[in-house]
VMD Tcl script that builds the backbone (N, CA, C; Angstrom):
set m [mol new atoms 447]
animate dup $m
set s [atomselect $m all]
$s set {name element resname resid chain x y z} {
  {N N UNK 1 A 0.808 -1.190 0.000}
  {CA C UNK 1 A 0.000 0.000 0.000}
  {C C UNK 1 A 0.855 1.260 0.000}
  {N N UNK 2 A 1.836 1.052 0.724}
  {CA C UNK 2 A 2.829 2.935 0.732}
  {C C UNK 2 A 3.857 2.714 -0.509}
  {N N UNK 3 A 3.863 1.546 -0.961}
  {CA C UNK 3 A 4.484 2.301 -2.730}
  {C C UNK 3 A 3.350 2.316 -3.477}
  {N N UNK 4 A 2.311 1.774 -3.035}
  {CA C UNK 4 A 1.228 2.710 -4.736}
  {C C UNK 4 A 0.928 4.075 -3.821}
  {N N UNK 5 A 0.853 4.532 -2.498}
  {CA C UNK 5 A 0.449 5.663 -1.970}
  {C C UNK 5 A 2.148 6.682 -2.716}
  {N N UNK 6 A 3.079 6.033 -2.947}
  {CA C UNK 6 A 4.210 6.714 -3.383}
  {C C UNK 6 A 4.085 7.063 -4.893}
  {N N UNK 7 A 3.703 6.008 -5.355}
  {CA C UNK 7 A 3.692 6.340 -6.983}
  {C C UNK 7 A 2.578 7.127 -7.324}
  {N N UNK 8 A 1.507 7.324 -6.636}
  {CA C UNK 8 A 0.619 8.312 -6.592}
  {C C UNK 8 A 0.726 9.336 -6.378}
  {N N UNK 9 A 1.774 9.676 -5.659}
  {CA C UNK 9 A 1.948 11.255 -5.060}
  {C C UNK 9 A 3.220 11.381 -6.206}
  {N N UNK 10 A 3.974 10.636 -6.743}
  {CA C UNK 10 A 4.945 10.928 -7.572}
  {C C UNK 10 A 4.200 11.269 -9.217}
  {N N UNK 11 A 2.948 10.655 -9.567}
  {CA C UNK 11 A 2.004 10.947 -10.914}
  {C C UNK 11 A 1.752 12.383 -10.314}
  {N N UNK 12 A 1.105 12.208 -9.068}
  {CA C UNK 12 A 0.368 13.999 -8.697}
  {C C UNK 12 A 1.454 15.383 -8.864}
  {N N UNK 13 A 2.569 14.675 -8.283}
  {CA C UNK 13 A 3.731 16.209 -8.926}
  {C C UNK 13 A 4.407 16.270 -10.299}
  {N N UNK 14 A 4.212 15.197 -10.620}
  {CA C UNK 14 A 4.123 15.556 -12.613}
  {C C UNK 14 A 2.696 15.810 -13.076}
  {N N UNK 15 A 1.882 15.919 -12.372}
  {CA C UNK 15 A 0.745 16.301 -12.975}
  {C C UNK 15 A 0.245 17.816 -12.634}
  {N N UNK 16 A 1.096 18.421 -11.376}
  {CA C UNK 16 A 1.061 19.354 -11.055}
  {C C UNK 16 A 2.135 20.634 -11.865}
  {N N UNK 17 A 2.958 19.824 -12.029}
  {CA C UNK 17 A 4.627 20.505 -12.747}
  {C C UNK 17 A 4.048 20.708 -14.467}
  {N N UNK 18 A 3.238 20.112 -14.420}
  {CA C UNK 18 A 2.550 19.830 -16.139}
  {C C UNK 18 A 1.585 21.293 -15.907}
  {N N UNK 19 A 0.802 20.689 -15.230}
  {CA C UNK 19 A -0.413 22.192 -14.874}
  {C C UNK 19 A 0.277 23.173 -14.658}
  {N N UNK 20 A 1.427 23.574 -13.766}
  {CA C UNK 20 A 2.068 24.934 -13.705}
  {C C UNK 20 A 2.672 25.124 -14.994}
  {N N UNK 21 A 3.311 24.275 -16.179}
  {CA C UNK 21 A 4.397 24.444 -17.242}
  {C C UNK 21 A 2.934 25.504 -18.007}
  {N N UNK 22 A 1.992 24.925 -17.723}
  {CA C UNK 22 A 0.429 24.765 -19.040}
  {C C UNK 22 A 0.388 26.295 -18.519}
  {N N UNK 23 A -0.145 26.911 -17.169}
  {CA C UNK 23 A -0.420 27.910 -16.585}
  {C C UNK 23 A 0.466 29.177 -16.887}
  {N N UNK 24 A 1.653 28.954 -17.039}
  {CA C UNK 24 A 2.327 29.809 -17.003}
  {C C UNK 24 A 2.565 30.044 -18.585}
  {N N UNK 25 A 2.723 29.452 -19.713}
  {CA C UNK 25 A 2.101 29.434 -20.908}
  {C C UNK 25 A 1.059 30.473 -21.040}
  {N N UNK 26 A -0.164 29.755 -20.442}
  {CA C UNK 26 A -1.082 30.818 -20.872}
  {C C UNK 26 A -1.198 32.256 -20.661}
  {N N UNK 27 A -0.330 32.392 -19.334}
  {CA C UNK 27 A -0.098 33.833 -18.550}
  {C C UNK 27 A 0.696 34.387 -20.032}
  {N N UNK 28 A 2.000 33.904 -20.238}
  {CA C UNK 28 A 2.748 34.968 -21.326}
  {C C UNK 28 A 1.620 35.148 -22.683}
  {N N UNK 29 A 0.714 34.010 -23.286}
  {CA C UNK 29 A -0.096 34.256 -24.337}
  {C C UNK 29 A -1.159 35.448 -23.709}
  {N N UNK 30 A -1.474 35.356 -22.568}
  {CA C UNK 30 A -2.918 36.748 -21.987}
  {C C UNK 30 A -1.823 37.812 -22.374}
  {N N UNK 31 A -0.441 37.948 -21.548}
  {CA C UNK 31 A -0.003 38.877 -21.423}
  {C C UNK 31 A 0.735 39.691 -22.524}
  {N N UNK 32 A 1.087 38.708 -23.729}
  {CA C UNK 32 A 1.179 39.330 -25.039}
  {C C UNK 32 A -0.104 39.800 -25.639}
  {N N UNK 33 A -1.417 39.366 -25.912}
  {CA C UNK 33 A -2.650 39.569 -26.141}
  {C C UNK 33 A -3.049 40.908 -26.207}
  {N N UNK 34 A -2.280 41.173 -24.134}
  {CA C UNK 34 A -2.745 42.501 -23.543}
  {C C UNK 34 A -2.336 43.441 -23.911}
  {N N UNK 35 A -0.805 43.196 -25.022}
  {CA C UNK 35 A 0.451 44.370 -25.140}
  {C C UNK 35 A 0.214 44.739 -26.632}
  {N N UNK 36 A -1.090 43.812 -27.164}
  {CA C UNK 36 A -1.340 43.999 -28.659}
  {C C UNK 36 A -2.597 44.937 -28.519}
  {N N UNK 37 A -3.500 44.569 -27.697}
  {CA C UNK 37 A -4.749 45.297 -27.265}
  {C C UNK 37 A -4.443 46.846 -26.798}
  {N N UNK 38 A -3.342 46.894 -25.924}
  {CA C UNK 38 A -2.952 48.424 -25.682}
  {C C UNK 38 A -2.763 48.813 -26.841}
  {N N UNK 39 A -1.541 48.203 -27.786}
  {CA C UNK 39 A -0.993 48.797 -29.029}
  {C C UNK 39 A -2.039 49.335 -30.241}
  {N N UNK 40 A -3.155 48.415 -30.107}
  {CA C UNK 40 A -4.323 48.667 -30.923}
  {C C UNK 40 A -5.156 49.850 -29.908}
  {N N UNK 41 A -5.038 49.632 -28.903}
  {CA C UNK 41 A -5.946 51.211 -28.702}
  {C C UNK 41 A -5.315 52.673 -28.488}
  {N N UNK 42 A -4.028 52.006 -28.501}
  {CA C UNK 42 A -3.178 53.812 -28.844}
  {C C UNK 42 A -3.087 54.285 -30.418}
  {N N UNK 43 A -3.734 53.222 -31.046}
  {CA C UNK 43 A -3.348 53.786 -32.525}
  {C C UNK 43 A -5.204 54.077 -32.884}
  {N N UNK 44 A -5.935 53.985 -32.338}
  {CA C UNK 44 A -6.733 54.382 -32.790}
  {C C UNK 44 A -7.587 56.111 -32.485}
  {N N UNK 45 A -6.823 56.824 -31.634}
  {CA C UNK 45 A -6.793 58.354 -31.732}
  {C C UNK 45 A -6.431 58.788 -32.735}
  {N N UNK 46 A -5.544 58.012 -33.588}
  {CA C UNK 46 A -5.118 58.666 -34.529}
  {C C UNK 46 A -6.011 59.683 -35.687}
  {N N UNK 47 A -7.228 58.605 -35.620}
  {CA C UNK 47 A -7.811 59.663 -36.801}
  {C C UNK 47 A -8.564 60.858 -36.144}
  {N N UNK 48 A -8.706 60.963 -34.851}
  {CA C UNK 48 A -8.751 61.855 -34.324}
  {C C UNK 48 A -7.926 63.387 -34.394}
  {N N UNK 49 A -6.696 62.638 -34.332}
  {CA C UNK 49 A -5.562 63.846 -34.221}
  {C C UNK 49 A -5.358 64.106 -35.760}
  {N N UNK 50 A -6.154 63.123 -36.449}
  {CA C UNK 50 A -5.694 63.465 -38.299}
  {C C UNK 50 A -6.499 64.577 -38.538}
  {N N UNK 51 A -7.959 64.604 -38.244}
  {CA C UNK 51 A -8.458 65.741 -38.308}
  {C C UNK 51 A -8.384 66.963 -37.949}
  {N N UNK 52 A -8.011 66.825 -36.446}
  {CA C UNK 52 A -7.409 68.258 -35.638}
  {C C UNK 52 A -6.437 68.761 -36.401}
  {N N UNK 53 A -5.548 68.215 -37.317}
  {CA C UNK 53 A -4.844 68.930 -37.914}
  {C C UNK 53 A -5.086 69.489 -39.191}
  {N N UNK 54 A -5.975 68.864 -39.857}
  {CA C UNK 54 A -6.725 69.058 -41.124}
  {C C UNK 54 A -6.654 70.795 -41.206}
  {N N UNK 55 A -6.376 71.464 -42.242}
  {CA C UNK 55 A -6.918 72.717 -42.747}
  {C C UNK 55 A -6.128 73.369 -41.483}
  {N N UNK 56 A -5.101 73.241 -41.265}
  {CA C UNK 56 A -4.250 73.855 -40.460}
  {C C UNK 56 A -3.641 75.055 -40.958}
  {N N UNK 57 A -3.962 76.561 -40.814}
  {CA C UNK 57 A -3.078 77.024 -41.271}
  {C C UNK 57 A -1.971 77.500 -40.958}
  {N N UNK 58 A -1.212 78.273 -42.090}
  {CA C UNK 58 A 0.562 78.848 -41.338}
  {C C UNK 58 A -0.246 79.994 -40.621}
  {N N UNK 59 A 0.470 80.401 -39.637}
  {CA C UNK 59 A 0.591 81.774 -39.129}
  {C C UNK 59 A 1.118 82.637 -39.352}
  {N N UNK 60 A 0.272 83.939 -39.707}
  {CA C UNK 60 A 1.455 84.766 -40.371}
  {C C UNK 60 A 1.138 85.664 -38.695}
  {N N UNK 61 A 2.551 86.252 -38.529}
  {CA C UNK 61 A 2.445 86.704 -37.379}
  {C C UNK 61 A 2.059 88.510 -37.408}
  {N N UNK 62 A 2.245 88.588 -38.745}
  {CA C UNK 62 A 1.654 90.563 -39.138}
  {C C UNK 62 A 0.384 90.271 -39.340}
  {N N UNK 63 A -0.514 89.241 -39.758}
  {CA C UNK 63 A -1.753 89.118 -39.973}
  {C C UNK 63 A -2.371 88.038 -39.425}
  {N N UNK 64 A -2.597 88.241 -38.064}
  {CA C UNK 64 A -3.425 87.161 -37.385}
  {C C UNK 64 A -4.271 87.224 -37.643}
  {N N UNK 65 A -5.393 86.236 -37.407}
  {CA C UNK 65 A -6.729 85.297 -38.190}
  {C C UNK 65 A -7.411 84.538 -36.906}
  {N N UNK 66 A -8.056 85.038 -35.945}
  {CA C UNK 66 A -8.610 84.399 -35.232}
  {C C UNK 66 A -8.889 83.065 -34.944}
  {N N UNK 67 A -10.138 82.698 -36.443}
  {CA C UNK 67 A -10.089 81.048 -36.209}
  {C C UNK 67 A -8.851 80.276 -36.605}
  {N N UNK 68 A -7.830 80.886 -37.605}
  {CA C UNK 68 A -6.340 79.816 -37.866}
  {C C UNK 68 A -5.602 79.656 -36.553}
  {N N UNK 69 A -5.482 80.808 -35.687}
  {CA C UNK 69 A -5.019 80.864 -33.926}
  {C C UNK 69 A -5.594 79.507 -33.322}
  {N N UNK 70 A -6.743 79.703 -33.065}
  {CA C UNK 70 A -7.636 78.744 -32.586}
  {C C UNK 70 A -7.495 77.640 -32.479}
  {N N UNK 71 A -7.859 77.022 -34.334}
  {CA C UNK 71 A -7.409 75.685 -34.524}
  {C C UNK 71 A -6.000 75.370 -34.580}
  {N N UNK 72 A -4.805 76.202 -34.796}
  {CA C UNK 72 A -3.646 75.850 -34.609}
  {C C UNK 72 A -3.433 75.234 -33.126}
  {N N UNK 73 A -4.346 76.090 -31.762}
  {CA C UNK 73 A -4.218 75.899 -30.626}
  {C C UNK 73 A -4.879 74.783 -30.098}
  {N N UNK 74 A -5.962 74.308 -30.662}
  {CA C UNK 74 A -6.602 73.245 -30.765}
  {C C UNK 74 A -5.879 72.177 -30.719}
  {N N UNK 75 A -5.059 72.016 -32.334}
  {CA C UNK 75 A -4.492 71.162 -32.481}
  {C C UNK 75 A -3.153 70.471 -32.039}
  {N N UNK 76 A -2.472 71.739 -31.217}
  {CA C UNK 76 A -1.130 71.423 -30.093}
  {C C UNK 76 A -1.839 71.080 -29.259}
  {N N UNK 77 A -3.013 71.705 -28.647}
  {CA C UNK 77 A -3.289 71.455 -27.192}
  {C C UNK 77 A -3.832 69.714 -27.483}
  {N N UNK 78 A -4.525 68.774 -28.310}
  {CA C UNK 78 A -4.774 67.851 -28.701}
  {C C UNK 78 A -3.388 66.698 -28.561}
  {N N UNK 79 A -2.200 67.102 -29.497}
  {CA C UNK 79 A -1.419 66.535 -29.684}
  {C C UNK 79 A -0.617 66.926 -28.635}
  {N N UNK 80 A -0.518 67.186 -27.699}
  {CA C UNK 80 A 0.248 67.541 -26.033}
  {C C UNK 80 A -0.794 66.276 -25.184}
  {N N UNK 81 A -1.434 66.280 -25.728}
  {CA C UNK 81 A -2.384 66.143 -24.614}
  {C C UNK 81 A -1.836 64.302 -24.478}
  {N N UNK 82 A -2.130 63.551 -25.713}
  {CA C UNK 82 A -1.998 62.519 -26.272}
  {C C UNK 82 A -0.374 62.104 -25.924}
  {N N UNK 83 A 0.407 63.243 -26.503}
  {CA C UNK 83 A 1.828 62.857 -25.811}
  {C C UNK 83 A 2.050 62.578 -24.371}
  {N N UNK 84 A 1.312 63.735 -23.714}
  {CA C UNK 84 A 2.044 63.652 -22.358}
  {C C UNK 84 A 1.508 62.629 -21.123}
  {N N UNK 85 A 0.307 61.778 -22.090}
  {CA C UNK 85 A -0.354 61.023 -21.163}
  {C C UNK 85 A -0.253 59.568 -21.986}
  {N N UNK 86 A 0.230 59.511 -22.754}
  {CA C UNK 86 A 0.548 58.290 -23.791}
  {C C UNK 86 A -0.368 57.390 -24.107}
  {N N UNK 87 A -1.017 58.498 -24.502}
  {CA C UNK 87 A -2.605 57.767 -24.740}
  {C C UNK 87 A -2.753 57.241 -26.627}
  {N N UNK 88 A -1.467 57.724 -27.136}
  {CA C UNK 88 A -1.024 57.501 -28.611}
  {C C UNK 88 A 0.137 57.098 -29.005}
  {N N UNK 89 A 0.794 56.422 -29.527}
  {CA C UNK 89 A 2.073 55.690 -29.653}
  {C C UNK 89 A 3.012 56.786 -30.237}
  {N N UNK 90 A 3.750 57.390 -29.368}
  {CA C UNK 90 A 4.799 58.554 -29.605}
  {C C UNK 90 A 5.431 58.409 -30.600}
  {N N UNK 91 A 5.646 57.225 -31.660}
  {CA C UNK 91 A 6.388 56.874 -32.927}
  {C C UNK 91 A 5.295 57.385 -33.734}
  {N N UNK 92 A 4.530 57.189 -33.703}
  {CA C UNK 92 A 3.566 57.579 -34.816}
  {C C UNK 92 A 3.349 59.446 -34.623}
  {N N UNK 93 A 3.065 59.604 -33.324}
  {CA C UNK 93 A 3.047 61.244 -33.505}
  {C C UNK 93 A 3.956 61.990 -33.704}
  {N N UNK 94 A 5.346 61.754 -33.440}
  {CA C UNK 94 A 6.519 62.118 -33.541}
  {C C UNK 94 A 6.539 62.414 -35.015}
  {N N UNK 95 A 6.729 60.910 -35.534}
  {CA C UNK 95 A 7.195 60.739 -37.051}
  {C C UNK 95 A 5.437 62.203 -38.306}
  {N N UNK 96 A 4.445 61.756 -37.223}
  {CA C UNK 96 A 3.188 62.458 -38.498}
  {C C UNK 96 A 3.062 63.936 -38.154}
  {N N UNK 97 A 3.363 64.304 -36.643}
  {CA C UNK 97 A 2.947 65.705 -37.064}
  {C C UNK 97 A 4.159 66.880 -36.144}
  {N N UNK 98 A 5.465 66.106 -35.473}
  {CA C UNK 98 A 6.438 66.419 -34.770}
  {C C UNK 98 A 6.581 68.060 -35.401}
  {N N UNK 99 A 6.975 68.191 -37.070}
  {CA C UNK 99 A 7.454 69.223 -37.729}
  {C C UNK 99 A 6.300 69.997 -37.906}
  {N N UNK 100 A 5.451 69.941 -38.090}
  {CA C UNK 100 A 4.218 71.134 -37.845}
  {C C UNK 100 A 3.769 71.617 -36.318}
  {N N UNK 101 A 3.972 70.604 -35.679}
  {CA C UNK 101 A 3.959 71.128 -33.877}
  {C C UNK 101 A 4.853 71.948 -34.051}
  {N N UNK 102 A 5.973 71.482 -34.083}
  {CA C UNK 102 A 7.477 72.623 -33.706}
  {C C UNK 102 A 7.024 73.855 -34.791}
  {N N UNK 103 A 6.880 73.637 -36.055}
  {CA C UNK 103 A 6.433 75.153 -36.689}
  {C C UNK 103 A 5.581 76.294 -36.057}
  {N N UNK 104 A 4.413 75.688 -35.339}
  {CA C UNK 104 A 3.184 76.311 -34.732}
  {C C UNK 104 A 3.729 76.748 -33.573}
  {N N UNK 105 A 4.542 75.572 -32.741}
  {CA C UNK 105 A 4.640 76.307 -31.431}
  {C C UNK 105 A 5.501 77.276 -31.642}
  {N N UNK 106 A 6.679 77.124 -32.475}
  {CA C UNK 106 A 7.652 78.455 -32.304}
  {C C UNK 106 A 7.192 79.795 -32.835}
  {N N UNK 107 A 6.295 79.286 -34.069}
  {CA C UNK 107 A 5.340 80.494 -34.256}
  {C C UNK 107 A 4.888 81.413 -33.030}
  {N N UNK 108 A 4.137 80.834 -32.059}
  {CA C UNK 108 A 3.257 81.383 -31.562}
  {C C UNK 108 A 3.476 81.957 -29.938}
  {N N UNK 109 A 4.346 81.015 -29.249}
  {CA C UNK 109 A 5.162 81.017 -28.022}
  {C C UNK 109 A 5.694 82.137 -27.648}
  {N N UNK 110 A 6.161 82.920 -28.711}
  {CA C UNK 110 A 6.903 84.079 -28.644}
  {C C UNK 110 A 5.863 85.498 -29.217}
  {N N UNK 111 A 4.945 84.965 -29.366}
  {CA C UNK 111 A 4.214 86.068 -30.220}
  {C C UNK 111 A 2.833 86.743 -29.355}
  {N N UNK 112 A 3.989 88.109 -29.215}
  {CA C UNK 112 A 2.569 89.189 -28.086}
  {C C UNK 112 A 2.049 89.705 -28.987}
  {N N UNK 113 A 0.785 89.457 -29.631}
  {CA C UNK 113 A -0.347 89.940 -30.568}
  {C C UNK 113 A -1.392 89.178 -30.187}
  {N N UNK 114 A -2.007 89.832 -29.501}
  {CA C UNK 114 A -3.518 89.048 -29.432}
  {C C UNK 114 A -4.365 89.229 -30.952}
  {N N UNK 115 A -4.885 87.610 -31.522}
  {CA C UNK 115 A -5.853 87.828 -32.612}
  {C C UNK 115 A -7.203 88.454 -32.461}
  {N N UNK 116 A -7.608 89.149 -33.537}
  {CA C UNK 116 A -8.437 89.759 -33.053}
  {C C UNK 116 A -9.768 89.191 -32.727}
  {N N UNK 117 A -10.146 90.196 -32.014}
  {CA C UNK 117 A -11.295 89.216 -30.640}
  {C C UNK 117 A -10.818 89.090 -29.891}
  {N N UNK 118 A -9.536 88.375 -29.284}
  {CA C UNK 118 A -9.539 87.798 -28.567}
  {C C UNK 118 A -8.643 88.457 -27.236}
  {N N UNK 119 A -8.510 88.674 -26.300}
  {CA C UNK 119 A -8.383 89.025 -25.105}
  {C C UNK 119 A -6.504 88.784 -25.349}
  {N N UNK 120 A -6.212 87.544 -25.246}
  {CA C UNK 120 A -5.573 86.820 -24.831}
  {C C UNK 120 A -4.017 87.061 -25.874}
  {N N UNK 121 A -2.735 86.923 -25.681}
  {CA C UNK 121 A -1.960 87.307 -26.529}
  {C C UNK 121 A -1.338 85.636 -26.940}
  {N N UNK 122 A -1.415 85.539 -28.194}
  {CA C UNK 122 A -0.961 84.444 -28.684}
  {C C UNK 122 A 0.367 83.412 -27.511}
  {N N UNK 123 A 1.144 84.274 -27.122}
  {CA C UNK 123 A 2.143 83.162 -25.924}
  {C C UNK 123 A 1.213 82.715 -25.514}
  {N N UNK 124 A 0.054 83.830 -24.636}
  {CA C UNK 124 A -0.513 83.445 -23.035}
  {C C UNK 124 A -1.099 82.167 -23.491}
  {N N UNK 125 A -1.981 81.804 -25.025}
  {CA C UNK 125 A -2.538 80.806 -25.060}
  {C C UNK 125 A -1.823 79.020 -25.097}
  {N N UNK 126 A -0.809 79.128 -25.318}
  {CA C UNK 126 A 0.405 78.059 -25.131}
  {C C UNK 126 A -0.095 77.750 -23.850}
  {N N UNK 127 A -0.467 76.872 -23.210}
  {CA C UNK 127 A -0.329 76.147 -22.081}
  {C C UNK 127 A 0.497 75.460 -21.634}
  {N N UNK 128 A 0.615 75.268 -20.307}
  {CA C UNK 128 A 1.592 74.413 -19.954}
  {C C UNK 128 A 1.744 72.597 -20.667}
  {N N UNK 129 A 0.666 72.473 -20.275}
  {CA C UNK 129 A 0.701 70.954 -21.682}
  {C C UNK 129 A 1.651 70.796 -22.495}
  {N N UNK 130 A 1.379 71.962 -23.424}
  {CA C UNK 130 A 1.531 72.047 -24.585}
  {C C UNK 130 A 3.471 72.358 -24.671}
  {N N UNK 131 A 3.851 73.268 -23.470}
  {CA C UNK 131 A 4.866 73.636 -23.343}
  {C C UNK 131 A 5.407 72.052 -22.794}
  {N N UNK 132 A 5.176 70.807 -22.151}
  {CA C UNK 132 A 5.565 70.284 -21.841}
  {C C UNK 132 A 6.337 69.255 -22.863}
  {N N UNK 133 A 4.871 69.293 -23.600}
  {CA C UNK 133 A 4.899 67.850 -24.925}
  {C C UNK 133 A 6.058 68.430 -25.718}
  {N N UNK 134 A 6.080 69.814 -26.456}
  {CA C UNK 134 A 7.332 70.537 -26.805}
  {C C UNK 134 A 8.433 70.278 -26.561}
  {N N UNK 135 A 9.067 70.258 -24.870}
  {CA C UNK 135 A 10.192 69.979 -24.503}
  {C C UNK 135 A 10.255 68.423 -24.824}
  {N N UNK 136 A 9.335 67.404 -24.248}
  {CA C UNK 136 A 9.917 66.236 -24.504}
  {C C UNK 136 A 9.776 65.852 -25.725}
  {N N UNK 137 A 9.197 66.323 -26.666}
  {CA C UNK 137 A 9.418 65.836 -28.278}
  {C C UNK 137 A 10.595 66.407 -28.689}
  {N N UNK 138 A 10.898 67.751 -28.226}
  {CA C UNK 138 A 11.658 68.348 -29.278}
  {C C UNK 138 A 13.762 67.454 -28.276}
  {N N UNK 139 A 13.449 67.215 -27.230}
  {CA C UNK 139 A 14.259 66.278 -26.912}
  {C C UNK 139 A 14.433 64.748 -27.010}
  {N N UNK 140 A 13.616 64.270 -27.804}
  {CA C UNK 140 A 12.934 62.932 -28.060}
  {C C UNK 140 A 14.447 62.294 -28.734}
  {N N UNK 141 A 15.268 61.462 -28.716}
  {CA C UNK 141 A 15.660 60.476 -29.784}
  {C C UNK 141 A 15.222 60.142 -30.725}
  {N N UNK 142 A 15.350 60.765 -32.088}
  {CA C UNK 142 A 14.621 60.061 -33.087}
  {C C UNK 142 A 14.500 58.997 -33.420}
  {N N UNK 143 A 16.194 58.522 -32.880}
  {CA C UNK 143 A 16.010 56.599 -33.486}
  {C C UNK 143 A 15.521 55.776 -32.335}
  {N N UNK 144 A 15.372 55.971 -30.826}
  {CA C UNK 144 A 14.327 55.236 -30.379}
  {C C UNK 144 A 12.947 55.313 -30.357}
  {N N UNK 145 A 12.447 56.547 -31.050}
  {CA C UNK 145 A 10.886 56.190 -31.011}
  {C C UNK 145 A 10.709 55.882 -32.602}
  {N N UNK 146 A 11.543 55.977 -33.368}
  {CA C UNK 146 A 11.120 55.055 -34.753}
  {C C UNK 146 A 11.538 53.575 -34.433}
  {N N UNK 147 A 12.000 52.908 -33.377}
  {CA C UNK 147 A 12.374 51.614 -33.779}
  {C C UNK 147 A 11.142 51.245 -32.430}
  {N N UNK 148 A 10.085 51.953 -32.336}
  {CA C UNK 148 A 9.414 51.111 -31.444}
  {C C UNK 148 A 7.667 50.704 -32.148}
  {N N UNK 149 A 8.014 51.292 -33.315}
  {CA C UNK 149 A 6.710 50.845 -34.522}
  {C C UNK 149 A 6.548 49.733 -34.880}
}
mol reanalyze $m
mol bondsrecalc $m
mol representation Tube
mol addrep $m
């Protein structure tokens, strides 16, 4: 009776060592699953931020234009927003709209002219956000956020 009670408990820890090999398997398949599911829901703002930029215009800084102010401000404060909370895959925003951010913000950062209407002088509307996403893009590595696409 205590060698089949032995060979029984010796089947039960290969049957247990089997169930943990199986378990822990499935953990890395959930946990890749999970890293594809994030990856798929940071890329789908995108067409969000495609539009915010749509019909963007330049700034001319002798002839401000109220609504071009606006939506220019719109569209940093959008794409700050997305950067600084990584709610969008920084390779993709970097690489699609990095060089029109930096155009707009340097445009405007420096520029005491309030558009007309508006109260407010083109710097004051730069937010901190916006000033943030700036610094860390415009310090970004280019070749590590293109090799993470």
């Amino acid at each position: 009776m205590e060698v089949w009670a032995f060979f029984v408990s010796i089947f039960s820890l290969l049957v247990a060592g089997l169930a943990f090999a199986e378990a822990r398997s499935a953990n890395r398949i959930a946990l890749d699953a999970n890293k594809a599911n994030i990856k798929m829901f940071k890329r789908q703002g995108i067409i969000e931020l495609h539009f915010a930029w749509t019909d963007i215009n330049e700034i001319d800084p002798e002839n401000l234009i109220s609504p071009h102010v606006v939506k220019a401000i719109n569209a940093l404060s959008l794409t700050s927003s997305l950067w600084n909370h990584d709610a969008l895959e920084k390779a993709v925003i970097y690489q699609s709209y990095w060089n029109n951010f930096k155009q707009l913000y340097e445009t405007l950062v420096d520029l005491d002219k309030s558009p007309p209407g508006k109260s407010e002088k083109c710097s004051e509307l730069i937010t901190e956000d916006i000033r943030r996403a700036y610094n860390s893009m415009n310090s970004t590595d280019l070749s590590k956020v293109i090799s993470k696409l």
